[in-house]
C-alpha positions, 0 to 999 in steps of 0.5 A: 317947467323944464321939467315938463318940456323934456318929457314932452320932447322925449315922449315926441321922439319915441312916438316919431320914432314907433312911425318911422319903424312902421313905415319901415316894417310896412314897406319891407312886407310890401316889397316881399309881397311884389317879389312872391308870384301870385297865382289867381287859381284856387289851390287843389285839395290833396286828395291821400293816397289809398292804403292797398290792402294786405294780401297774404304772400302765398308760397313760392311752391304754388305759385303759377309762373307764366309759361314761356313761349315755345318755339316750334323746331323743324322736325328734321333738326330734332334727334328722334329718341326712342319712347319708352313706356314707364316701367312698372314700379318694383320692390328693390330686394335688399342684396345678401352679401356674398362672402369674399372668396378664400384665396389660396397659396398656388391659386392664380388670379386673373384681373383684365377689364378690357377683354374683347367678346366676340359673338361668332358664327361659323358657317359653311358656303351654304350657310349652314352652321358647324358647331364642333369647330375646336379652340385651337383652330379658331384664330384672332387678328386685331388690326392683322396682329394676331391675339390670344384667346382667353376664354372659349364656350360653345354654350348657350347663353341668355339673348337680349334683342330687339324686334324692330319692324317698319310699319310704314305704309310699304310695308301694308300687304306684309304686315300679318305675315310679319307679325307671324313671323315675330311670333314665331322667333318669340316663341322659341326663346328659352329661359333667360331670354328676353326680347323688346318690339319697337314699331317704326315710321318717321323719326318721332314716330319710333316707338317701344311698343314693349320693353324687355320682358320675358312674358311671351303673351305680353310680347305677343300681345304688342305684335297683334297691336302693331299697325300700318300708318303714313309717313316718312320711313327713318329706318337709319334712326330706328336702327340707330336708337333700337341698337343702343337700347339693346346695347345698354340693357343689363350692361355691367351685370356680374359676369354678364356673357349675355348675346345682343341682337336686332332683328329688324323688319323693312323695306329697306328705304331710308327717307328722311332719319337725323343720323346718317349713315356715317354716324350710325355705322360708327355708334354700331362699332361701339356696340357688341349687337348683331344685326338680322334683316329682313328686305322687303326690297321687291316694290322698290324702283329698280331704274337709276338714274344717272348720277345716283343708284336706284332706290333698290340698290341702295337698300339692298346696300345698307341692309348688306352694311347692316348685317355683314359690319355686325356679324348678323345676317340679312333675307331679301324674301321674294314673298311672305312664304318665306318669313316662317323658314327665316325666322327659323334660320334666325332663332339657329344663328342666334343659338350656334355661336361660339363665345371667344375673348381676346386680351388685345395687345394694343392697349392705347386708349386712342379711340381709334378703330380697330379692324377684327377678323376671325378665321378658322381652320380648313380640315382637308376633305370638308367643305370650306368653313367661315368664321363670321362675328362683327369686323371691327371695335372703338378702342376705349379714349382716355379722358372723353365721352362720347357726344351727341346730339340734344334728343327730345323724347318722344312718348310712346303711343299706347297699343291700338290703331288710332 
């Protein structure tokens, strides 16, 4: 009977017991539920991200980069370059060696990098040339301390120069007989010789019309090209750039004793060049180049103003500059006629010279400016005789080159009126 009612009791406390631990898990998830945000919105259906196709990488090498804007520059910030044609391709011959020379007991050698050439004309008070002046009657003065002579020759050697001719519109009336001209000077070159034309307006209109060659019909042909066209003549940065394209041509060939010139055919007027004055005449003590130039100057204005020279006079200044700091020569023509005799006189000048070296005694490399003079002995009973040759040289600077201005080259315009 006991029996019975303990288990009645106990299976009483275990079922009080399961309710009593189901209110208590009830009221907990309830309590759960009010403290988690409800939202009355339906949850969106994720929507999977598209896979991108596979593009094959192209090569770096094809690959188009967008171009960067350009920014256009004033033209007169621009340093003009002189425009080449692209040379022709030529087959590089393979060099035969040249056996070493056999130096023998007794035999003396001579090693001197720094020999000054001096390009020398000797003249008369009618600018006539003398050609038997001796050696020992030439002397040399660098910065007025006398120097010795190394080597002398009165024989001929091959020119390089430049044909260079202002084909603005001042120069319209003139230009055939100027083309003439230059024909008449190309036709007189020797074996050896060798002559580029540069046709010139404003600074990026300077252009190599033919490069060195010695072909006479190819440089005959490039005159006949030449045209007369508007613009801004920039005679200072034609001479400039021409110059040093005949300075640089076949420099450090073995035993070069090669002559260098510019002839250079104008009006005279610069009107708007890069370079100015200064720095051309400096770059052109750089350079062994005689300078010969022919003034149209006659249309010029004659009237000055009153604080500045008339546009004739300072044209016929920097032509005079020109010609006398180089030991070239200049021609103010009154008209054309006269172009057939100078282009004679010229091909005579450029023929009787006389080729002299100096070892100089001052051997600092400075960069200074070093003034040259050459004078000649006065036999008595002749007419007074002038050593001509460029007055001055840039010592060599130990150390340092020369800096310039960032140029932009300009393309050479094919032959041909526009």
């Amino acid at each position: 009977m006991l029996s019975e009612q303990n288990l009645r009791r106990t299976g009483i406390i275990a079922v009080c017991g399961l309710i009593l631990s189901a209110l208590v898990f009830g009221q907990s998830v309830s309590a759960n539920d009010q403290d988690r945000p409800r939202s009355t919105q339906a949850r969106p259906t994720a929507t999977p991200t598209p896979t991108p196709a596979t593009v094959p990488a192209q090569p770096a090498a094809t690959a188009t980069p967008t171009p960067a804007p350009q920014t256009q520059r004033p033209i007169d910030r621009i340093a003009p370059t002189l425009g080449e044609p692209p040379p022709p391709p030529r087959l590089k011959p393979t060099p035969t060696p040249t056996p070493p020379p056999v130096i023998e007991e007794g035999d003396i050698l001579r090693i001197n990098a720094e020999l000054v050439q001096l390009h020398v004309r000797v003249i008369d008070r009618n600018n006539r040339p003398i050609n038997n002046v001796p050696q020992t009657e030439f002397h040399i003065f660098e910065d007025g301390v006398s120097q010795a002579i190394e080597t002398f020759t009165r024989e001929e050697v091959p020119i390089s120069y430049g044909l260079a001719v202002d084909s603005s519109g001042s120069l319209r009336s003139q230009l055939q007989s100027v083309v003439d001209a230059g024909k008449t000077i190309i036709n007189s070159n020797k074996s050896g010789d060798e002559t580029f034309l540069v046709r010139f307006i404003s600074s990026d209109k300077i252009e190599t019309i033919q490069d060195f060659t010695a072909n006479k019909e190819l440089l005959t042909d490039g005159l006949d090209s030449f045209y007369v066209e508007g613009g801004q003549t920039a005679m200072i940065d034609a001479v400039y750039l021409s110059a040093e394209h005949v300075s640089e041509y076949r420099k450090g060939d073995e035993g070069d004793r090669r002559r260098r010139a510019l002839i250079v055919i104008t009006d005279g007027e610069d009107r708007d060049s890069f370079y100015k004055q200064e720095q051309l005449f400096a770059r052109l003590r750089e350079e062994d180049v005689q300078i010969f130039v022919i003034g149209f100057v006659n249309e010029l204005e004659k009237e000055a103003g009153l604080i500045r020279k008339s546009p004739r006079e300072k044209a016929v200044n920097l032509i005079n500059k020109l010609a006398s700091e180089t030991g070239g020569r200049a021609f103010f023509p009154e008209s054309v006629a006269e172009l057939p005799q100078i282009a004679n006189e010229i091909i005579r000048d450029l023929r009787t010279q006389y080729v002299i070296s100096y070892n100089p005694t001052n051997k600092a490399q400075d960069g200074t400016y070093r003034a040259i003079k050459v004078t000649v002995d006065q036999p008595s009973g002749s007419d007074k005789r002038i050593a001509l040759t460029r007055t001055g040289r840039l010592a060599r600077k130990e150390g340092s080159s020369t800096v310039r201005p960032p140029a932009v080259r300009m393309p050479a315009t094919p032959p041909g009126k526009p």
